[in-house]
C-alpha positions in Angstrom: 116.1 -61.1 7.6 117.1 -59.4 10.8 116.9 -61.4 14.1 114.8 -59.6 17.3 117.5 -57.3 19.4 117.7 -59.0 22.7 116.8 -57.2 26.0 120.7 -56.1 26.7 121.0 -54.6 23.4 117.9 -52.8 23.8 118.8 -51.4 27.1 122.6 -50.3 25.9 121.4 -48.9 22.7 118.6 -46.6 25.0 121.4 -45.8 27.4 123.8 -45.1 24.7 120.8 -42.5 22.2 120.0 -40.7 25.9 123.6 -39.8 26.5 124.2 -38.7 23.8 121.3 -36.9 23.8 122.2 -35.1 26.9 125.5 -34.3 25.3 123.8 -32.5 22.4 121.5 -30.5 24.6 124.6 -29.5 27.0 125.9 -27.0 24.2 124.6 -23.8 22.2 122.5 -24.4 19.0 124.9 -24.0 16.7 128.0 -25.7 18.4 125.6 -28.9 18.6 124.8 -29.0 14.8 128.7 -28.7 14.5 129.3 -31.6 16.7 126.5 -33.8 15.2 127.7 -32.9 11.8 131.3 -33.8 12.7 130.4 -37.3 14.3 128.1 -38.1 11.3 131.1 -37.9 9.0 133.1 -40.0 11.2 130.8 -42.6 11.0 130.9 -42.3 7.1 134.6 -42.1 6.8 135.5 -45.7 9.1 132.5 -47.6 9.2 130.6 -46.5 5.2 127.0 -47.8 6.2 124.8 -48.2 3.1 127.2 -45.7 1.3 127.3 -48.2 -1.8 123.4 -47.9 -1.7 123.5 -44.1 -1.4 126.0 -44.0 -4.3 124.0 -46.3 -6.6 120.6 -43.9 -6.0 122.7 -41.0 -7.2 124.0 -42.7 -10.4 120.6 -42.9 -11.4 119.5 -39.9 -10.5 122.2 -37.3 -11.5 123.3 -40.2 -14.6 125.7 -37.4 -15.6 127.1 -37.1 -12.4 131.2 -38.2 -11.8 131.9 -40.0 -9.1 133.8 -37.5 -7.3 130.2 -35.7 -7.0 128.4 -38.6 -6.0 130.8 -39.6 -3.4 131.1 -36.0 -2.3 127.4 -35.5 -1.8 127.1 -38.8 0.3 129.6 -37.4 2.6 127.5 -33.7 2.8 124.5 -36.2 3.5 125.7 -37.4 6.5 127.1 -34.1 8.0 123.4 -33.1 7.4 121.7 -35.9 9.1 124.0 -35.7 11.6 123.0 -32.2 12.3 119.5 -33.8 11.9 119.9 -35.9 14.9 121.6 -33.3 16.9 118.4 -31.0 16.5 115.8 -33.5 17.2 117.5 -34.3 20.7 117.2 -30.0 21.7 113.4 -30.0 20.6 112.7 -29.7 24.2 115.4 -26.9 24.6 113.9 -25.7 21.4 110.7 -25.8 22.9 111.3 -23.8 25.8 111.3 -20.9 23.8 113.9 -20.7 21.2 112.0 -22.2 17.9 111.8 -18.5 16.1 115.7 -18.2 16.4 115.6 -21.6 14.2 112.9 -21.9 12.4 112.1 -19.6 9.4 108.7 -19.7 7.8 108.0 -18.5 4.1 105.4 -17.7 1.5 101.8 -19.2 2.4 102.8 -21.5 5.3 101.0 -20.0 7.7 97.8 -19.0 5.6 97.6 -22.6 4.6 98.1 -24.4 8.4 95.2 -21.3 9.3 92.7 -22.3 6.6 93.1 -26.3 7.0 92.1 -25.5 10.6 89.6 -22.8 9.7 88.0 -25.8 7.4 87.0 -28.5 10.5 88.1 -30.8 8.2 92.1 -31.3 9.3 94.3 -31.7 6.7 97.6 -33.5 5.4 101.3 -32.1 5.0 103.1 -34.6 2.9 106.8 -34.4 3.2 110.3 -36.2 2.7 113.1 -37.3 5.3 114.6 -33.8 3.4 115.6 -30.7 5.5 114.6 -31.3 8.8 110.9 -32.0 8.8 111.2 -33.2 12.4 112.1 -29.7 13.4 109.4 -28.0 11.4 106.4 -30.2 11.9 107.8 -29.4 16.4 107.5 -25.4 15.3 104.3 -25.6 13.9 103.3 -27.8 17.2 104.5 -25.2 19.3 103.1 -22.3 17.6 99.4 -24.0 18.8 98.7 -26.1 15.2 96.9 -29.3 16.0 99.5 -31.6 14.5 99.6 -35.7 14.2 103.2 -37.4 13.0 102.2 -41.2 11.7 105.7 -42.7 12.3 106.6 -45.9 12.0 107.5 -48.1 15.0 111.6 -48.5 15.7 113.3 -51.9 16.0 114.2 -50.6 19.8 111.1 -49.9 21.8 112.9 -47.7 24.3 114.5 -45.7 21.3 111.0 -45.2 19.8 109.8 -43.9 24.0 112.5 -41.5 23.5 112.1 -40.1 19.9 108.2 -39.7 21.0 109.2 -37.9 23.9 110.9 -35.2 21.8 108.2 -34.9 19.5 105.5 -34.8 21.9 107.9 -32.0 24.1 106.7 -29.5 21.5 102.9 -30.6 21.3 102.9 -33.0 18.5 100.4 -35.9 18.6 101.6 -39.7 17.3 100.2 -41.9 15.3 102.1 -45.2 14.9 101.9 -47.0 11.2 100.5 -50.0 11.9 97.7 -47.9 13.9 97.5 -45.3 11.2 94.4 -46.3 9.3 91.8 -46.2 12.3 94.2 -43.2 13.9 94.2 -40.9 10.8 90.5 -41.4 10.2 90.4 -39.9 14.4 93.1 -37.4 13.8 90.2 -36.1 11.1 87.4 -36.1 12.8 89.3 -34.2 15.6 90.4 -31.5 13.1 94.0 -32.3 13.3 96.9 -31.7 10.3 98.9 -34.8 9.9 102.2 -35.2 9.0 103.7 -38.3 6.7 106.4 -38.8 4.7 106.5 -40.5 1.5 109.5 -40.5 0.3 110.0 -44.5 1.6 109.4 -48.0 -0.4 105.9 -49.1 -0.2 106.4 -52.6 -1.1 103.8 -54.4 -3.1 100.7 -52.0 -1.6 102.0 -48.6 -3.0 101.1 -47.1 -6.5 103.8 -46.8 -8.6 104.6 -43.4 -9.9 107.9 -41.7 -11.4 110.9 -40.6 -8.9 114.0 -39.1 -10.4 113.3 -41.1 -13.5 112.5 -44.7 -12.1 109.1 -45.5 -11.2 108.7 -45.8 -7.4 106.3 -47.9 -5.0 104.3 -45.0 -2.7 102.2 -44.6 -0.2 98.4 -44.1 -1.6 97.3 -43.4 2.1 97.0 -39.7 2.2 95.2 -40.2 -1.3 92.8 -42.3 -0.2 91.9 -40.1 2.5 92.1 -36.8 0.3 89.5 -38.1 -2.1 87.3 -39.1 0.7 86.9 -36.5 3.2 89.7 -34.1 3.2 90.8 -31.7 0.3 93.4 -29.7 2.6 96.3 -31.6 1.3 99.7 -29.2 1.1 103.4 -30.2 0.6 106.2 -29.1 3.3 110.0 -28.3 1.6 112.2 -27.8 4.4 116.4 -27.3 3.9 119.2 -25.7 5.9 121.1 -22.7 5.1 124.7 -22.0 5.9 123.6 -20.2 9.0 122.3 -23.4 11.0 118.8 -22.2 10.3 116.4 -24.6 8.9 113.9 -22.5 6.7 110.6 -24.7 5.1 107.1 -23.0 2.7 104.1 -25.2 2.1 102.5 -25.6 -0.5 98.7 -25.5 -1.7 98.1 -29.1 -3.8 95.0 -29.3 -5.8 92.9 -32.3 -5.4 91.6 -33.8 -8.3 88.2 -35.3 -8.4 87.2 -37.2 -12.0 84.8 -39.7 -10.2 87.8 -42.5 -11.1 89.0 -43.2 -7.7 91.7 -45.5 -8.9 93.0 -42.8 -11.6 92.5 -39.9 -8.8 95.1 -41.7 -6.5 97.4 -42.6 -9.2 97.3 -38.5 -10.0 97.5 -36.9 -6.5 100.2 -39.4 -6.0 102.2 -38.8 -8.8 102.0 -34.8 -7.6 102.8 -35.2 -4.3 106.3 -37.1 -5.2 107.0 -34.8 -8.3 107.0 -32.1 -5.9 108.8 -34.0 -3.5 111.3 -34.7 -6.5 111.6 -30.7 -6.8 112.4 -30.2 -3.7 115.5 -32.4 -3.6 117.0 -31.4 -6.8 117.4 -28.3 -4.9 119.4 -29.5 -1.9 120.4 -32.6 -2.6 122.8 -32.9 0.1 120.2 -33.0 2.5 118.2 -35.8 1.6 118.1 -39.8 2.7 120.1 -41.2 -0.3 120.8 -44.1 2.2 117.2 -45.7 1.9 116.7 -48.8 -0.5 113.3 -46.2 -2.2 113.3 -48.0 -5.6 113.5 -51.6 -4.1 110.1 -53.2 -4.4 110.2 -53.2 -8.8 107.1 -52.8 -10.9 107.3 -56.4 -12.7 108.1 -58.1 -9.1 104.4 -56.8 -8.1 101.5 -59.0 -9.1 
């Protein structure tokens, strides 16, 4: 169990994440993902947090995998988040005008954001920490979408005040997780697109559906809402290329509607992390290897 940071540790860490936020916005784009990248990988190299946990959710993944891969592709992983962090700190900069440099759209994105709106009923965009879905859900912000992050609340309160701040620099709205059920039903009613991630243990109250071959406790939330009022439910894949540029396409997902609620969730859940699934296999690198996601186990859930 992890004991409540004390007020001094609060304070240093916030000092600490706005420096070197400053630092990050005091250079060009691309030298910043360079610099986030490189310090990421010095933190994997001499101080290896959860590497062991990253390592053991690619041996069952990729079982044919050697080592050499595994341990290779942790390393990318954190020269990616790295990067990550470096571009969530320059969403303002971002904001002030240079999103389309950085930000490449494809196939129905746009049609889809256009017809959830176009609906008055809002809509969801289920994603993964994958690519850089911070930067992506910011661009669409910017470009005028109504859009909601639920987020979940940081063990540093000043840390959260500053992550919020970037997000809402470029328009986004937030919805915090222990608020999300009566803020998502408002988000709705208010025509809004929300953003959530589900690619993160939900303990004992998630349905359990196959992830890259083990079956995985999710988040029936955007489900639950889906079947009820809202069929404008799409998928966001987002990834980097070699240029810096962080490219994402959404996609339609089909709502299905038997009159068995409990079999309905089970389904649209089950699609939503397949998908999520696909996406990964195609950029592993750039995915959150270092979360616990297969912790909570079916036969531990009564």
């Amino acid at each position: 169990m992890s004991h409540p940071k004390s007020q001094l540790q609060i304070v240093v860490e916030e000092a600490a994440a706005k420096l070197v936020a400053m630092f990050f916005r005091a250079f060009p784009h691309r030298t910043t993902l360079r610099l986030g990248s490189i310090l990421a990988v010095l933190i994997h190299d001499l101080l290896h947090i959860r590497v062991d946990v990253a390592l053991d959710n690619l041996k069952h993944a990729y079982p044919d995998s050697t080592l050499k891969w595994r341990r290779r592709t942790v390393r990318r992983v954190y020269s990616h988040f790295g990067a990550v962090a470096a571009e969530l700190a320059r969403i303002p900069v971002l904001a002030s005008g240079s999103f389309d440099r950085w930000a490449v759209v494809h196939g129905r994105t746009v049609e889809l954001l256009d017809k959830a709106v176009a609906s008055g009923k809002g809509g969801f965009v289920v994603s993964g920490h994958l690519g850089n879905w911070e930067v992506m859900g910011a661009w669409a912000a910017w470009k005028g979408y109504p859009i909601t992050y639920v987020v979940a609340q940081q063990s540093n309160p000043l840390i959260e005040e500053l992550l919020d701040y970037h997000r809402r620099s470029a328009g986004v709205e937030i919805i915090k997780r222990s608020d999300a059920a009566r803020g998502i039903l408002d988000a709705l009613k208010r025509n809004r697109i929300i953003a959530i991630l589900l690619d993160q243990d939900a303990r004992k109250d998630g349905v359990f559906v196959p992830f890259f071959g083990r079956e995985a406790s999710t988040f029936r939330g955007v489900a639950t809402y889906a079947l009820k009022r809202c069929p404008n439910v799409m998928t966001m894949e987002t990834w980097r290329e070699k240029d810096g540029r962080i490219h994402c396409e959404f996609e339609e997902v089909k709502v299905p509607n038997t009159g068995d609620r409990e079999k309905d969730t089970h389904t649209l859940v089950a699609d939503l992390t397949s998908r999520l699934e696909t996406y990964i296999r195609r950029h592993p690198e750039q995915w959150l290897w270092l979360h616990r996601r297969w912790k909570t186990r079916p036969e531990n859930v009564r």
